[in-house]
N, C-alpha and C positions, 0 to 999 in steps of 0.2 A: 797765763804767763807765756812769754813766746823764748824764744829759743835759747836766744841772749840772755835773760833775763834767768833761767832754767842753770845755764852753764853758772852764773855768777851764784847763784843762789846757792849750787853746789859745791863750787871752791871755799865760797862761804862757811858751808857748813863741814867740808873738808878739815879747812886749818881750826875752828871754834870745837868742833865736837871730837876732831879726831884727834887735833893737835896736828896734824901735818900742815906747819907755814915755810916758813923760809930756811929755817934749819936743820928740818927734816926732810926737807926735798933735797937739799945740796948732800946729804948721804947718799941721793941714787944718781948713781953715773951713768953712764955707758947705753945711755937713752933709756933706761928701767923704765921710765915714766913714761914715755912715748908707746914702748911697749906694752905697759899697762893698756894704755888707752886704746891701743890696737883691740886689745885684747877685750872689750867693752863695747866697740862699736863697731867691731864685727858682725855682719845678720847671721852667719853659719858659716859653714866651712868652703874653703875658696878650691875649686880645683883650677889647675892653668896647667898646657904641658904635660900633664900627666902625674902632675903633682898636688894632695889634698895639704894642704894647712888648715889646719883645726883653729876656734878661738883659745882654747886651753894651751897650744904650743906658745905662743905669743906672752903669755903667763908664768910659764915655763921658763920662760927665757928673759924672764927679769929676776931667777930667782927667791922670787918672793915664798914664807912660805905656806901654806896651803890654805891658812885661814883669811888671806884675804882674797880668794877666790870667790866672790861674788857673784860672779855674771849672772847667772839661772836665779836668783833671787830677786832679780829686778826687770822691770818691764822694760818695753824697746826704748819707749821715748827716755826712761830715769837713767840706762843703760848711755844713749848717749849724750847726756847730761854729763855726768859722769866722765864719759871718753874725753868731750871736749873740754873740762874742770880741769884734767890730767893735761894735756896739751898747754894750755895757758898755766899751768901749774912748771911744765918744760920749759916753756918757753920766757920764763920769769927765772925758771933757775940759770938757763945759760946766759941771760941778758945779764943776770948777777954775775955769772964766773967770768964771763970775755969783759966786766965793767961797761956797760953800754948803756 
C-alpha cells in the first residue's frame, strides 16, 4: 500500500471504528487536529535555538485527554499514516466551517 492509499485507509478507519467523521471533528477548534498530527509525525524531539519541543507538548496542547496518547504504540510508517488522516481530517473540517 503506498502512502496515499496508507493515509486514506486510516481516515477510513478513523471515522468507521472510532466514530470520528464530520461531527466529531467540527468539536476541535483551535487546530487541536493539526496538533494532533504534529504530534504523530514527529521522529523525536526538535531542538532549534536553544529550545527542545517534545512530541508529547504538541498533544498537550490540544488538550486532549491522556488516553488518546498513542504515539509509542505505533510504528513510524502507521505513525504517519495517522499524522497525515488528521491533516485531511483538518482540512475537511475547515473547508466545512469557511463553506468552501
Amino acid at each position: 500500500m503506498d502512502g496515499t492509499e496508507r493515509i486514506a485507509a486510516e481516515r477510513r478507519r478513523q471515522i468507521e471504528a472510532e466514530g470520528f467523521g464530520h461531527e466529531h471533528d467540527a468539536q476541535h477548534q483551535d487546530s487541536e487536529l493539526a496538533f494532533a498530527a504534529c504530534y504523530y509525525a514527529m521522529p523525536c524531539m526538535i531542538r532549534e535555538g536553544g529550545v527542545t519541543i517534545a512530541p508529547d507538548r504538541f498533544f498537550q496542547e490540544t488538550g486532549w485527554d491522556e488516553q488518546w496518547a498513542k504515539r509509542d504504540k505505533k510504528g513510524r510508517i502507521q505513525r504517519l499514516a495517522v499524522a497525515g488522516a488528521l491533516i485531511a481530517a483538518e482540512i475537511d473540517r475547515l473547508r466545512r466551517e469557511s463553506g468552501i
